[in-house]
C-alpha positions in Angstrom: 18.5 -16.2 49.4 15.7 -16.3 47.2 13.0 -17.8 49.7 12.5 -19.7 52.5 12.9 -19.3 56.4 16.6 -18.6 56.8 17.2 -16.5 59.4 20.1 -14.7 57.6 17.7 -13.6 54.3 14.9 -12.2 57.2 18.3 -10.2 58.9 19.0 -8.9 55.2 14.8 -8.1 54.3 14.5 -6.5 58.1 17.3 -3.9 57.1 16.1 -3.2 53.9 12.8 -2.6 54.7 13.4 0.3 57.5 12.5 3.3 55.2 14.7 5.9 57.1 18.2 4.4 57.2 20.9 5.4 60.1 24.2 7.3 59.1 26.5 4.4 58.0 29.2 6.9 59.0 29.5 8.5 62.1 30.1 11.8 60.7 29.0 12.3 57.5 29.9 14.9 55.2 27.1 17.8 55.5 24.2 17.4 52.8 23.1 20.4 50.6 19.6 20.3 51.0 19.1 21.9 47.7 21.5 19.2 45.9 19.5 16.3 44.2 21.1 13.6 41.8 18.9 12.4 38.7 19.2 9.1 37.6 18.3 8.4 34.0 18.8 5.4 31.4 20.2 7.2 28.7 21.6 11.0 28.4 21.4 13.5 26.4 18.8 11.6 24.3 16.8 13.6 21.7 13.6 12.0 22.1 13.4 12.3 26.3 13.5 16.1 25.8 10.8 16.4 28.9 14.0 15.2 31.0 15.9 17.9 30.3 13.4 20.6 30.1 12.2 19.5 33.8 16.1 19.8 35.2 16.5 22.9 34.1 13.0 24.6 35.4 14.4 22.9 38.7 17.4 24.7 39.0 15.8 27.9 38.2 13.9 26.7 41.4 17.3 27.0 43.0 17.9 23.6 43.1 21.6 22.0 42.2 21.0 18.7 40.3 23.9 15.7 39.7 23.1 13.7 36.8 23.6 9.7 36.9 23.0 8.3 33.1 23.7 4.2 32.8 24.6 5.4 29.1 26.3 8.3 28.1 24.1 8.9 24.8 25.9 10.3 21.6 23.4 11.6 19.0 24.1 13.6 16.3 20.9 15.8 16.6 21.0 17.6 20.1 19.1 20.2 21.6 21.7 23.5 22.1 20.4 23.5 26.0 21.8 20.5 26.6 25.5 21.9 26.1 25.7 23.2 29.6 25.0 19.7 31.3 27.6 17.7 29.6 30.3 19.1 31.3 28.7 17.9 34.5 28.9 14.2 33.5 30.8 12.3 35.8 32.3 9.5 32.9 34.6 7.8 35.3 32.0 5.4 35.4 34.4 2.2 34.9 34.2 -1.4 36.0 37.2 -0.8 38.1 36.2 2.0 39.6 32.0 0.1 40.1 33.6 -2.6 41.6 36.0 -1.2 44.2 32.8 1.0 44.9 31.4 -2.2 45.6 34.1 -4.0 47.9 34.1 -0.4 49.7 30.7 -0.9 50.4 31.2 -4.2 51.3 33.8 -2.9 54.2 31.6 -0.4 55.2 28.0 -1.9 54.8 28.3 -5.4 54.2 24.5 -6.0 55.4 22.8 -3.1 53.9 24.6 -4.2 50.6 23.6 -7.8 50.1 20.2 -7.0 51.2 19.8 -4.7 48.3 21.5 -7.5 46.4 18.7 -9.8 48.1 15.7 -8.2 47.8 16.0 -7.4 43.8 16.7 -11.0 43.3 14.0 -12.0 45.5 11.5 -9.3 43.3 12.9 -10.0 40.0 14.1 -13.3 39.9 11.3 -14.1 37.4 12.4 -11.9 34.8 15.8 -12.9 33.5 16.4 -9.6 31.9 15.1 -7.0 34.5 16.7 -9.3 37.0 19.9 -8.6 34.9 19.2 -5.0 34.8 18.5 -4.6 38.0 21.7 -6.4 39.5 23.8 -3.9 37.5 21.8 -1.4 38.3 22.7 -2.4 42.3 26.4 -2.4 41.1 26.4 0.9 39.7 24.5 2.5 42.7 27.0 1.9 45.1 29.5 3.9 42.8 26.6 6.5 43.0 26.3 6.4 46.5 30.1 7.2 47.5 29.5 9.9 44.4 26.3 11.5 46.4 27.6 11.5 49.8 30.8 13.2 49.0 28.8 15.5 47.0 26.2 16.0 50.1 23.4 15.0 47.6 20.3 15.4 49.7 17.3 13.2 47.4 17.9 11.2 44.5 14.7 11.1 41.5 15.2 8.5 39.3 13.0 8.6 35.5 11.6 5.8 34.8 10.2 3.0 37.2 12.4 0.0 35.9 16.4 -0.2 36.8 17.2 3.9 37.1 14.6 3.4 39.8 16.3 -0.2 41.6 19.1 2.4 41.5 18.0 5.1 43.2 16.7 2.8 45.8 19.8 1.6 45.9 21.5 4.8 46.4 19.4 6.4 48.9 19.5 2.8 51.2 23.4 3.1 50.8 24.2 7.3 51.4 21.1 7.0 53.9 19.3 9.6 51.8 15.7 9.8 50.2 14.3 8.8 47.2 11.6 9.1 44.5 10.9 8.0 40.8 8.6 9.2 38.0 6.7 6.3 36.1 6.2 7.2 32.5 4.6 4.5 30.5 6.5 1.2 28.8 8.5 1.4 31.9 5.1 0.3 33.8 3.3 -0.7 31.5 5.4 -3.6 30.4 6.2 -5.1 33.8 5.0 -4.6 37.6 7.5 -6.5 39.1 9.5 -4.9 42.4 7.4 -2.0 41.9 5.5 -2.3 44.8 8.6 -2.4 46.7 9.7 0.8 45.0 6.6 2.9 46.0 6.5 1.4 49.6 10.5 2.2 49.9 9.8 6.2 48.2 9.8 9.4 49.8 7.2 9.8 46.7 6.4 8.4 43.4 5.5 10.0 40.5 3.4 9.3 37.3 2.4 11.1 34.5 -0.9 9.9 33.9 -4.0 8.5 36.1 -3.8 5.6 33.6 -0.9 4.5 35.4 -1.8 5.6 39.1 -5.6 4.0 39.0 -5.2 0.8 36.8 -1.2 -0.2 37.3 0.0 0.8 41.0 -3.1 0.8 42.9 -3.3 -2.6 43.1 0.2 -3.6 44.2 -0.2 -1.2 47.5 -2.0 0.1 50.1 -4.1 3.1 49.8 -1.4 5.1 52.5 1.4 4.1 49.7 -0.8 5.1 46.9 -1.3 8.5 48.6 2.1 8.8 47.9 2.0 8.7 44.4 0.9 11.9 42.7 0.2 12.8 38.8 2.7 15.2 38.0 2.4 15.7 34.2 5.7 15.8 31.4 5.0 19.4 30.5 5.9 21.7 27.7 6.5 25.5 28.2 3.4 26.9 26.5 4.4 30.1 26.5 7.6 29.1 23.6 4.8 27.5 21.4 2.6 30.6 20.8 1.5 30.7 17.5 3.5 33.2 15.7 1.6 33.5 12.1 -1.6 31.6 12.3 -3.0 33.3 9.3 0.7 32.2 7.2 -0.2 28.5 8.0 -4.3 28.8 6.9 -4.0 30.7 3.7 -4.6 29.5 0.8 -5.7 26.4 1.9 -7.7 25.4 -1.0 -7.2 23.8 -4.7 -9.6 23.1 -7.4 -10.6 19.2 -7.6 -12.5 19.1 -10.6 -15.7 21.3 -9.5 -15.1 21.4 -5.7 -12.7 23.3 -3.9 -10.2 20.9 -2.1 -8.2 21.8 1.4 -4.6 22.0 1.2 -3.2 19.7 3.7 -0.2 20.6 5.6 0.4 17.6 8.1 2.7 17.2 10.4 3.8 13.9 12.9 6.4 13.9 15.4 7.4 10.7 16.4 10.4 8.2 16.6 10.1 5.7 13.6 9.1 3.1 15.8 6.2 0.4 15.6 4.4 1.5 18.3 3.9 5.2 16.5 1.9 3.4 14.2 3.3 5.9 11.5 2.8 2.9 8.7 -1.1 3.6 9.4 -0.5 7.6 8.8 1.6 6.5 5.5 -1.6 4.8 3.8 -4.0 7.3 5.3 -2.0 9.7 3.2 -2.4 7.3 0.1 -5.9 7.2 0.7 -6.5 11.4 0.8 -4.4 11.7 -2.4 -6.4 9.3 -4.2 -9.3 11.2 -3.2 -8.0 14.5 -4.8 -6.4 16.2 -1.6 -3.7 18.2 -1.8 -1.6 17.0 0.6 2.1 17.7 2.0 2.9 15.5 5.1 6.4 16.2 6.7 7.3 13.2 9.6 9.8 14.6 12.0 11.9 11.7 13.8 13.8 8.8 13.7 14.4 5.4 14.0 14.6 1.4 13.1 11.5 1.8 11.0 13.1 4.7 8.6 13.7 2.0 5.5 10.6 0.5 6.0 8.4 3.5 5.5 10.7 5.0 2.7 9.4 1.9 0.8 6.0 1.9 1.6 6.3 5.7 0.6 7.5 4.9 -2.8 5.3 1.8 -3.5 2.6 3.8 -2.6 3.6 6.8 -4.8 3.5 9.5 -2.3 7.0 11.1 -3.0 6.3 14.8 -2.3 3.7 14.2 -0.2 4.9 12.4 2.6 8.4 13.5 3.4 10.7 12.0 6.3 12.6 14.9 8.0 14.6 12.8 9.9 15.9 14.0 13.8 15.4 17.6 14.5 16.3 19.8 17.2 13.4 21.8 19.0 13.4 25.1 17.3 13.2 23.3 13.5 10.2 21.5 15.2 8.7 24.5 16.4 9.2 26.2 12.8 6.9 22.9 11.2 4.2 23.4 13.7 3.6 26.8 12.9 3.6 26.2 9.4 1.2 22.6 10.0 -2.9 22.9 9.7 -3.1 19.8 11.7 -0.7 17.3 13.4 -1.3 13.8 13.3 0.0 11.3 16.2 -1.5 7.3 14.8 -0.2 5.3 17.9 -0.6 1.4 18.1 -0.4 -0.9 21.0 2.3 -2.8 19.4 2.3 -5.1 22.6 5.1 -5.9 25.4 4.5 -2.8 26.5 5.0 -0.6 24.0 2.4 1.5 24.3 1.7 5.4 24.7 1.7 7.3 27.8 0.5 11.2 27.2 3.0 12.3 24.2 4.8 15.7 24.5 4.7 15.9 20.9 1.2 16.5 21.0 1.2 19.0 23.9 3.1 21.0 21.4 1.1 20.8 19.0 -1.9 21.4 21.0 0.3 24.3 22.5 1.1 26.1 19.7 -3.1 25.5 18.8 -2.6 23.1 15.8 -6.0 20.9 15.5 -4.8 17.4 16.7 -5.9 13.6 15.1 -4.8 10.8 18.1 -5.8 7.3 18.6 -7.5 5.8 22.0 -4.1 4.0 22.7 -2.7 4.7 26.1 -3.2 7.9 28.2 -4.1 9.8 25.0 -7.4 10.8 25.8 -6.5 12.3 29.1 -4.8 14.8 27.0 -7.1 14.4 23.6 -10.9 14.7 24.1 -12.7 13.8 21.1 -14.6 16.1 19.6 -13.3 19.3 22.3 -9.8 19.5 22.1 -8.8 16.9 19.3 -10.4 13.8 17.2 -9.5 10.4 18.4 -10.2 7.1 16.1 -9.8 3.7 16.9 -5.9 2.9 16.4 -4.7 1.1 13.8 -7.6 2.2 11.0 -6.2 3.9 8.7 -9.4 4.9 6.7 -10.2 6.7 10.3 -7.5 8.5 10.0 -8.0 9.4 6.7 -11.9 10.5 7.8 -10.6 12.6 10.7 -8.1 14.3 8.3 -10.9 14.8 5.6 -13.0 16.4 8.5 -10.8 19.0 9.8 -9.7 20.0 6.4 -13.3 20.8 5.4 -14.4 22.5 8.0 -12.1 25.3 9.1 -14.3 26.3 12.1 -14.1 23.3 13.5 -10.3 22.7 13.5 -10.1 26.5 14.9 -12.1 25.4 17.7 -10.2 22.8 18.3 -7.2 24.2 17.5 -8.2 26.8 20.2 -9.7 24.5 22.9 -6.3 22.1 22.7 -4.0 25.3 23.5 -6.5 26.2 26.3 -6.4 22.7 27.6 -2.7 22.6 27.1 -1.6 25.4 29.1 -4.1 24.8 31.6 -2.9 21.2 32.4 0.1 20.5 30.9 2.5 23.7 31.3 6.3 23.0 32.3 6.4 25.6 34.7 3.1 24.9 36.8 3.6 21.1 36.7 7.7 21.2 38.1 6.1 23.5 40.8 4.5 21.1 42.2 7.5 18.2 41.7 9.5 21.2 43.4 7.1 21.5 46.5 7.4 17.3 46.5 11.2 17.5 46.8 10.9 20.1 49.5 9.0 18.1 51.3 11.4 14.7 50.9 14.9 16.9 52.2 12.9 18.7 54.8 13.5 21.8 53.4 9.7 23.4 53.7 8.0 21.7 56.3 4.6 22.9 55.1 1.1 21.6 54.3 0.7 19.0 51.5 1.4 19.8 47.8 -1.7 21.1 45.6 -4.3 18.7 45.5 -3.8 16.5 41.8 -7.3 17.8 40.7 -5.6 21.3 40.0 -2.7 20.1 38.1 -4.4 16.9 35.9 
C-alpha cells in the first residue's frame, strides 16, 4: 500500500484524488448551506482565544457552526464567551461509537475509506508520530462524517494544518462536502509532510502570515494551488481595546535615581510559560534595568511547564516585586493590565522543532489598545512589528537588547507615544477581527456556493 505499481493502491489514489466527490447516498439528507463544522485539536483552550473569537464573528455572519475538538479541554481559567459553545459539544465521541463509524463506512464506502487510509500512510509514513496522528485522525473523521451529513453540514474548516486538517480532508471525501484549513505556525513550521496534498485537495487554505504562504507552501504546489491559499490574519477586535485612561497609565512615571530622574516601568508580557516565549530572556533583562536604577514592576500574564523555572530565576536574581507571575487570566483581567502597562514586552526564541512564532495576538492587543511594543525578529513578528514605526525589534535571545529597547522607550516619552500610536493604527488597519473574518466569510461563501460572485478582496487590502 505504501508504494509500488499495484493496481489496487492506483484504484484507491484515483478516488482520492477527484476533488469533487459523488453522493455516496442516493438521497442525501439536504445540506444547510449556512452550516459549517470546525475541527480543532483542543477546545475551549485559553491560549487559542483567536479560535473562539473568529466562530463567533462567523455566526453573527449568519453562519451555524458544529464544533469537532480531538480533546475536550478542561481549564480552570475560561473566557465567559465560551459558556454558550459547550453545550454544543457532541462528547459521545467513544471508541465504540469511532469504530462502528468506521465499519459503517466500510459497508457504505469501502473504497473511499481505505484510500484515505492509503494516501496518509503513503504521505506520512516517515513520521512515526504524525503518521499516528493522522491515522486517528482518519478514524475519528468518519464518526464526523455520519455527524455532518445528518446535520446537513455544508464545508468543514479545520485550525491548524497537521491532523484537525487529515480530518477534515477526511470528512469532506467521506460526506462528499468541501473543505479548507487555516495554517498557523508550529503546525507548518515544524513539518511539511501531506501538506501539499492538503492544499491541492482544499476548497481554500488559509494562513496567517506571508511567512508561511511565500517560504513554506509555495514550494510544495503549483502556482494555481497556491492561488488558493490566501493570508487571512488571527485578528483582535480593536474596537474592545481602546485605551480607556491613557493619561492613568503615563503619570507619574518618573523617580529620583540619585541626580537623574528615572522612568517608572510598568511592563507587561503575555505569553504561555513556554520555551519558545523566551520569557527567561525578559526575566534577566529585568535584572539588568534594576541594577541600573529603574524602577520597574513587570506583571507576566500566562501559564505553563516553565512556571517553577522562572519563579527561581526570579528569586535568585532578587526581583521579587518586580517581576510578578499572574498566572492564567481571562480576557477582561488582561485587558485591565494593558491599560495600566507603559510598554509590553513579547522576547520570543526559536527554540527549534518548530516552535517558533507566527504573528502573536497578544501583541495585536497590545498594539490595539496603543501600548509601545518590544518584539524579537523570530517568526512572522515583523510583519506585524516594524522596527522603529510601530514597535522595536532586537535580535532574539539578547537579553541586554531587551534591556536597551526597554531603557529607550522609557526615556523618551515621545517616542513610545508615536509608537504607541502608529501600532494601534497599524493594528486596526490590518489586523481587526471583524475586517479579517469578512473576508474568511466571503471564502466560505464561495466553497458552499452560496454567493457565486467575483473573487474575495485582493490580500494586499487585508495584510
Amino acid at each position: 500500500m505504501l508504494g509500488g505499481t499495484h493496481s489496487g493502491e492506483r484504484l484507491l489514489i484515483h478516488l482520492f484524488r477527484r476533488r469533487v466527490p459523488r453522493p455516496l447516498r442516493a438521497s442525501p439528507p439536504p445540506r444547510d448551506p449556512r452550516r459549517i463544522a470546525y475541527v480543532v485539536s483542543r477546545f475551549p483552550k485559553l491560549s487559542e482565544t483567536f479560535i473562539l473569537r473568529e466562530m463567533d464573528e462567523l455566526e453573527e455572519l449568519g453562519w451555524r457552526i458544529d464544533v469537532y475538538p480531538f480533546i475536550h479541554h478542561i481549564e480552570a481559567v475560561r473566557h465567559p464567551e465560551v459558556a454558550r459553545w459547550l453545550h454544543r459539544l457532541d462528547r459521545r465521541d467513544t471508541s465504540s461509537a469511532i469504530a462502528r463509524a468506521n465499519l459503517a463506512w466500510l459497508a457504505e464506502a469501502p473504497w473511499t475509506l481505505l484510500a484515505l487510509y492509503g494516501v496518509t500512510m503513503r504521505e506520512l509514513w516517515h513520521s512515526p508520530g504524525e503518521l499516528g496522528r493522522g491515522l486517528l485522525a482518519v478514524a475519528r473523521a468518519a464518526l464526523w462524517a455520519r455527524r455532518a451529513r445528518a446535520r446537513g453540514v455544508a464545508h468543514v474548516h479545520a485550525h491548524f494544518a497537521l491532523h484537525p486538517a487529515v480530518a477534515a480532508l477526511a470528512i469532506a471525501r467521506l460526506a462528499g462536502i468541501t473543505f479548507s484549513f487555516t495554517g498557523h505556525a508550529h503546525d507548518i513550521y515544524r513539518t511539511q509532510a501531506m501538506l501539499g496534498e492538503k492544499v491541492r485537495r482544499a476548497a481554500f487554505a488559509v494562513v496567517i502570515s506571508r511567512l508561511l504562504r511565500d517560504r513554506y507552501m509555495a514550494p510544495l504546489v503549483t502556482p494555481a494551488d497556491l492561488a488558493r491559499v490566501r493570508v487571512v490574519r488571527c485578528g483582535v477586535d480593536t474596537a474592545a481595546y481602546g485605551r480607556r485612561d491613557r493619561g492613568h497609565a503615563d503619570a507619574a512615571t518618573t523617580a529620583d535615581v540619585g541626580s537623574e530622574r528615572r522612568a517608572v516601568v510598568r511592563m507587561l508580557s503575555v505569553a504561555r510559560l513556554v520555551p519558545f516565549k523566551g520569557l527567561t530572556h525578559l526575566v534577566e533583562a529585568c535584572r539588568l534595568l534594576v541594577a541600573r536604577g529603574y524602577d520597574l514592576r513587570c506583571e507576566i500574564i500566562g501559564d505553563g511547564e516553565l512556571r517553577a523555572d522562572l519563579e527561581g530565576q526570579i528569586v535568585a536574581a532578587g526581583l521579587d516585586g518586580h517581576v510578578v507571575l499572574r498566572g492564567a487570566c481571562p480576557q477582561d483581567e488582561v485587558r485591565q493590565a494593558l491599560d495600566g502597562a507603559s510598554l509590553f514586552v513579547l522576547p520570543s526564541i526559536d527554540a527549534g522543532h518548530g516552535d517558533v512564532e507566527g504573528v502573536p495576538v497578544s501583541l495585536m492587543e497590545a498594539m490595539a489598545t496603543g501600548v509601545p511594543v518590544v518584539a524579537t525578529r523570530t517568526g512572522a513578528v515583523p510583519e506585524l512589528v516594524e522596527d522603529g514605526v510601530t514597535g522595536l525589534l532586537v535580535n532574539a535571545g539578547d537579553a541586554e537588547a531587551l534591556a536597551g529597547a526597554v531603557a529607550r522607550l522609557a526615556g523618551d516619552g515621545m517616542l513610545a507615544g508615536r509608537l504607541g500610536m502608529e501600532g494601534r493604527a497599524r493594528a486596526r488597519r490590518d489586523f481587526d477581527l471583524r475586517r479579517n473574518v469578512r473576508v474568511l466569510h466571503e471564502l466560505l461563501d464561495l466553497a458552499t456556493g452560496v454567493a457565486l460572485v467575483a473573487e474575495p478582496r485582493a490580500e494586499a487590502e487585508i495584510a
